[in-house]
C-alpha positions in Angstrom: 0.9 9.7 28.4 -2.6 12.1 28.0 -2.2 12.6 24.8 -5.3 12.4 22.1 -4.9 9.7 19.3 -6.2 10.3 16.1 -5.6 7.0 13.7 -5.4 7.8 9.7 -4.4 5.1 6.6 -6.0 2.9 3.8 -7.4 -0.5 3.0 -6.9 -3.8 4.8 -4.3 -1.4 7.4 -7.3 0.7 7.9 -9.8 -2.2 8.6 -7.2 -3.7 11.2 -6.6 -0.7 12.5 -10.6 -0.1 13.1 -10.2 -3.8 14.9 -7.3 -3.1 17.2 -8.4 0.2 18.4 -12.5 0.5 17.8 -12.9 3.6 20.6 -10.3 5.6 18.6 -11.3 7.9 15.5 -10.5 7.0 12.4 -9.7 8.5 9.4 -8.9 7.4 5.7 -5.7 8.0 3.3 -5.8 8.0 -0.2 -4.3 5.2 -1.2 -1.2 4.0 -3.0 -2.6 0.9 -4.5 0.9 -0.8 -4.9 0.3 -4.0 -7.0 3.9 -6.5 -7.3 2.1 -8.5 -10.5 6.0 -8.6 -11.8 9.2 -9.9 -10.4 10.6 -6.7 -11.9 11.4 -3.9 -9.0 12.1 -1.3 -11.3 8.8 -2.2 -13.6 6.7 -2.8 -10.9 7.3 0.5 -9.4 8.0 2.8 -13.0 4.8 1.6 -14.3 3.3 3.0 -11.4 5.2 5.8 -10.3 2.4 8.4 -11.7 -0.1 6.8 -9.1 2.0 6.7 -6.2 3.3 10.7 -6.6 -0.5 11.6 -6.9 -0.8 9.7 -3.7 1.6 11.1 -2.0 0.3 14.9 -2.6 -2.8 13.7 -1.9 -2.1 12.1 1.7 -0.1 15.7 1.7 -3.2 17.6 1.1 -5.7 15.4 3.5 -3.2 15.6 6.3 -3.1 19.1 6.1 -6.9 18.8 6.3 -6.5 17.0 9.4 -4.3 19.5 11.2 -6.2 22.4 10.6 -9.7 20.6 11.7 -8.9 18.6 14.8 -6.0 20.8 15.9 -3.5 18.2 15.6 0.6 18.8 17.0 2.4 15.9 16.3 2.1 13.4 13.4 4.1 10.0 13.4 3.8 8.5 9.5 4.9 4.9 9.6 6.2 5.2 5.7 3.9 7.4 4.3 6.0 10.5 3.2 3.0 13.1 2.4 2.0 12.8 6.2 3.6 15.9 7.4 3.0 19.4 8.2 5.4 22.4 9.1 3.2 23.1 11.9 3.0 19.8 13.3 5.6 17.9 15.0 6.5 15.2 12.4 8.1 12.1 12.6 8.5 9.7 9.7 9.0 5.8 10.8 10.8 3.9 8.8 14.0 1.2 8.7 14.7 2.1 5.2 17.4 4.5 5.0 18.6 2.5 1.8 16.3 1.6 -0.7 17.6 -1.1 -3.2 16.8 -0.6 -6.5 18.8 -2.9 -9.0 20.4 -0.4 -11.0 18.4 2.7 -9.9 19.4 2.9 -5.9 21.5 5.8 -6.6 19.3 7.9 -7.8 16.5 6.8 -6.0 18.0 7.3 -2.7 19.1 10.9 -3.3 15.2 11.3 -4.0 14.5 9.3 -0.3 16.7 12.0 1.5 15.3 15.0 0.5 11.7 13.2 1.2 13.1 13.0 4.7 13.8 16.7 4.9 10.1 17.3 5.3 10.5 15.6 8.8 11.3 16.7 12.1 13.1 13.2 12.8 13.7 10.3 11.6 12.8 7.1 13.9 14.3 3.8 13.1 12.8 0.6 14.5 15.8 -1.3 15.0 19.2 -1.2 17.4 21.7 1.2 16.9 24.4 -1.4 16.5 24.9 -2.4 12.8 23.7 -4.7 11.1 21.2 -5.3 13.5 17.7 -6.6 12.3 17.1 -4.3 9.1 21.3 -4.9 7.6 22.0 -2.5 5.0 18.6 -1.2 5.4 19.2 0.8 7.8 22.9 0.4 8.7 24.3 0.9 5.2 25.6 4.2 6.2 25.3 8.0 7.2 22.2 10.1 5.9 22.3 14.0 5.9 18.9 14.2 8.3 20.0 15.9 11.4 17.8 13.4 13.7 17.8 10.1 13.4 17.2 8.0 16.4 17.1 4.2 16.5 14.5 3.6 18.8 14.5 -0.4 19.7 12.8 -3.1 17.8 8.5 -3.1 17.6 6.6 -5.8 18.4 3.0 -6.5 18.8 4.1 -9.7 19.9 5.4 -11.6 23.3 7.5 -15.2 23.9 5.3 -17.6 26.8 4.6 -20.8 27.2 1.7 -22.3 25.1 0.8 -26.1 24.5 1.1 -27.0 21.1 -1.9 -27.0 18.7 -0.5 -26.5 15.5 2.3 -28.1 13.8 2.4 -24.7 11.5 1.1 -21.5 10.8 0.9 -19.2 7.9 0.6 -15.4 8.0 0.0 -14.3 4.8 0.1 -10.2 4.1 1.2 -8.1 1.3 -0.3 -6.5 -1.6 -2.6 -8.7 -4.3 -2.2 -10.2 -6.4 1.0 -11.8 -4.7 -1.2 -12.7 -1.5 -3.3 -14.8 -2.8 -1.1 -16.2 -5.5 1.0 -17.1 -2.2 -2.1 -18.5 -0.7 -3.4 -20.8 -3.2 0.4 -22.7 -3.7 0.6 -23.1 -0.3 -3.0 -24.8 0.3 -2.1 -27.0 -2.8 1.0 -28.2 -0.8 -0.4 -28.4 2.7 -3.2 -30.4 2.1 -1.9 -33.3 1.2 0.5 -32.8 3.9 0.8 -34.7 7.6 1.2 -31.9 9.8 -1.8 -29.6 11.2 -2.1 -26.3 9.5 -3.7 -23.0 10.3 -3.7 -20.0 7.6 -4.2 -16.3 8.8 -5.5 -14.9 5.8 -5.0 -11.1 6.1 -8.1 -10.2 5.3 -9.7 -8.0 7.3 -12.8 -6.9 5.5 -15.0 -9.9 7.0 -14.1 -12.6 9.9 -14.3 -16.2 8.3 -13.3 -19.3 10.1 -13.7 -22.7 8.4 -11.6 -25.8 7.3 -10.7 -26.9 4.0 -9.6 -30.3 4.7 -9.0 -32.4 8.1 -5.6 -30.6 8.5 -6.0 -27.0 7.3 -7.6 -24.5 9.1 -8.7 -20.7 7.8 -9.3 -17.9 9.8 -9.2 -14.5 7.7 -7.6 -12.4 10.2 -6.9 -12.3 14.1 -6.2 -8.7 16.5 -3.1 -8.7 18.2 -4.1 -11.2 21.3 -5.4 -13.8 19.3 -2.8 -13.8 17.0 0.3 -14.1 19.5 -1.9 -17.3 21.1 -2.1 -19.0 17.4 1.7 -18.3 17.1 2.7 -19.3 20.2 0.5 -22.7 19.9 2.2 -23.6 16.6 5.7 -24.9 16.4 7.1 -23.4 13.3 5.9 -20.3 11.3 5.6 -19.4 7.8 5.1 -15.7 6.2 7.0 -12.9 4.1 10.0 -11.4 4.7 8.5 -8.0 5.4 10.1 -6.1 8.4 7.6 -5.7 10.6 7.0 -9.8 10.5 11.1 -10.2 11.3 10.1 -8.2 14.6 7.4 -9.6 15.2 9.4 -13.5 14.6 12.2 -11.8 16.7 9.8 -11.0 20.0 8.4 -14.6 19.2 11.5 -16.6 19.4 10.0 -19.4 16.4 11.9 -20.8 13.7 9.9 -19.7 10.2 10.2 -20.2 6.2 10.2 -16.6 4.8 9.0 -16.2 1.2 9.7 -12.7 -0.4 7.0 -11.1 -2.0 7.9 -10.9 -6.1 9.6 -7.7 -6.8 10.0 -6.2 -3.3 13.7 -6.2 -3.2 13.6 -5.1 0.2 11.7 -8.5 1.1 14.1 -10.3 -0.9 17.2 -8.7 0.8 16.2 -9.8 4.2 14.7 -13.0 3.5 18.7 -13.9 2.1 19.8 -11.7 4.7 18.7 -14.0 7.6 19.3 -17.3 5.7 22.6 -17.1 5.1 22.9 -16.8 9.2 21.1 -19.6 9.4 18.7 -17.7 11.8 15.4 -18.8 9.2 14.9 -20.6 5.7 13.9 -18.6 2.4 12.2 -19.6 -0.3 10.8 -17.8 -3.6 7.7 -18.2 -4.4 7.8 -19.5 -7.9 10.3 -22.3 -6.6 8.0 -23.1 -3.6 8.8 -26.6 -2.0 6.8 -26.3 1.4 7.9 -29.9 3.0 11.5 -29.4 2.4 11.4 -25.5 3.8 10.0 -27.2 7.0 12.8 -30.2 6.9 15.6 -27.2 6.6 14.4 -25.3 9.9 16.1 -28.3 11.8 19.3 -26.4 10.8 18.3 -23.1 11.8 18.1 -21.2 15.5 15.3 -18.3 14.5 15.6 -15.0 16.2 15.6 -15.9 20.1 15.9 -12.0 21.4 12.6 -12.7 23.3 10.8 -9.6 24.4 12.5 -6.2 23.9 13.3 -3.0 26.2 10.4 -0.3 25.2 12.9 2.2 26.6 14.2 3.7 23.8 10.8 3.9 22.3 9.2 5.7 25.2 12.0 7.9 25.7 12.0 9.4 22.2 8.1 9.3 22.7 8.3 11.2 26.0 10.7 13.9 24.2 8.2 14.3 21.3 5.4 14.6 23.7 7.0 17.0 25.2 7.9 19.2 22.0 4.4 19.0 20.6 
């Protein structure tokens, strides 16, 4: 659409970033440094409350940097609520119009809304028609932003025909120490399994590619392409509940095991969300029992939408284009 693309964020979303898009600058965020090391949503996030509001004015202050230096018009911040500017076009993305916070979502809601008042719009990746993919998320009833616009599901990923090559694959993602506790469980169950395994690590400091044993396979992190070719050659998939992995399973069309990450309700809501449809089996983590998970996804249909209309999405991008 001719317009210039500056990229901005932190850690292992930086690195992949810097992978996807190499001729694109680059620039980095302060970070939030979110660790889940409890089950505890309201601890997890309390305890470090004081870190994430200092990352927030910080992101505030860097992307007002940002503006001012490289001229910038229009900022889209995919969940990061200090990337805005009264002189910039902003747009905050997000599917979470509801937080759930056991015992705190009043309160912590009110706080949400007012963060959104500090953008332009508001862009949901979903469909308009409740409950759609994100549920209460993002259906659970009317905000006072002025513009909101639900602009289709995002995906990365595309449904085609592929031979079989792996009986399953794991995507692991999320914050540590949860990823690698995930990780290590896993291994100690698919090892000594009879099915062929590959594991996408996530990490995307270094590219590592090795086996552990006859049937597991490592790879520490794949770009877009190579990933939709590993998922598409395995039969079944396994990874967190996260949002942006229920899109990406919904442009697939595959049957997964979703494990919530400890302490992110949100993960923990959709995870029970799309089981109780039968659409995909959910686990926790702590009760991990990898060979029935895969038994149960007989009884399920996964998400078989296929590949999704961009129009919604280029439309509202069109319209911003143009007010920028």
């Amino acid at each position: 659409m001719g317009a210039e693309v500056f990229l901005a964020s932190d850690g292992v979303a930086l690195h992949l970033l810097q992978a996807e898009f190499p001729h694109l600058p680059v620039f980095e965020l302060p970070s939030y440094g979110i660790r889940y090391a409890s089950s505890n949503m309201v601890w997890n996030i309390g305890k470090q409350l004081p870190r994430i509001l200092w990352a927030m004015r910080s992101e505030h202050r860097e992307t007002i940097r940002l503006v001012h230096k490289h001229g910038i018009q229009g900022i889209i911040s995919d969940n990061r609520y200090g990337c805005y500017h009264t002189q910039a076009n902003s747009i905050l993305l997000t599917h979470q119009l509801h937080l759930r916070v056991p015992g705190l979502s009043g309160l912590v809601n009110r706080l949400l809304h007012l963060a959104f008042a500090n953008f332009n719009a508001i862009w949901v990746p979903d469909i308009a028609e409740a409950p759609g993919l994100s549920g209460d998320l993002s259906h659970g009833g009317a905000i006072s932003h002025k513009d909101v616009r639900y602009i289709g599901i995002l995906t990365r990923m595309q449904a085609y025909e592929h031979d079989p090559e792996y009986d399953v694959a794991v995507v692991l993602s999320g914050p540590e120490p949860q990823r690698t506790i995930l990780e290590q469980r896993l291994l100690e169950q698919a090892m000594f399994m009879p099915h062929k395994f590959i594991f996408v690590q996530g990490k995307t400091q270094a590219k590592a590619h090795h086996y552990i044993s006859d049937n597991v396979e490592i790879v520490s992190f794949l770009t877009s392409r190579d990933l939709n070719d590993v998922l598409m050659a395995s039969k079944v998939l396994i990874s967190r509940s996260g949002y942006s992995s229920i899109m990406d399973l919904a442009g697939l069309g595959k049957k997964a095991v979703l494990i919530p990450t400890p302490g992110q309700t949100e993960q923990e809501y959709l995870a029970d969300f799309f089981a109780r449809q039968n659409l995909f089996v959910a686990q926790r983590q702590d009760a991990l029992d990898l060979d029935a998970g895969i038994r149960q996804l007989s009884r399920t249909s996964g998400l078989r939408q296929g590949t999704f209309p961009a129009d919604a999405f280029v439309s509202a991008l069109q319209v911003w284009l143009e007010c920028v």
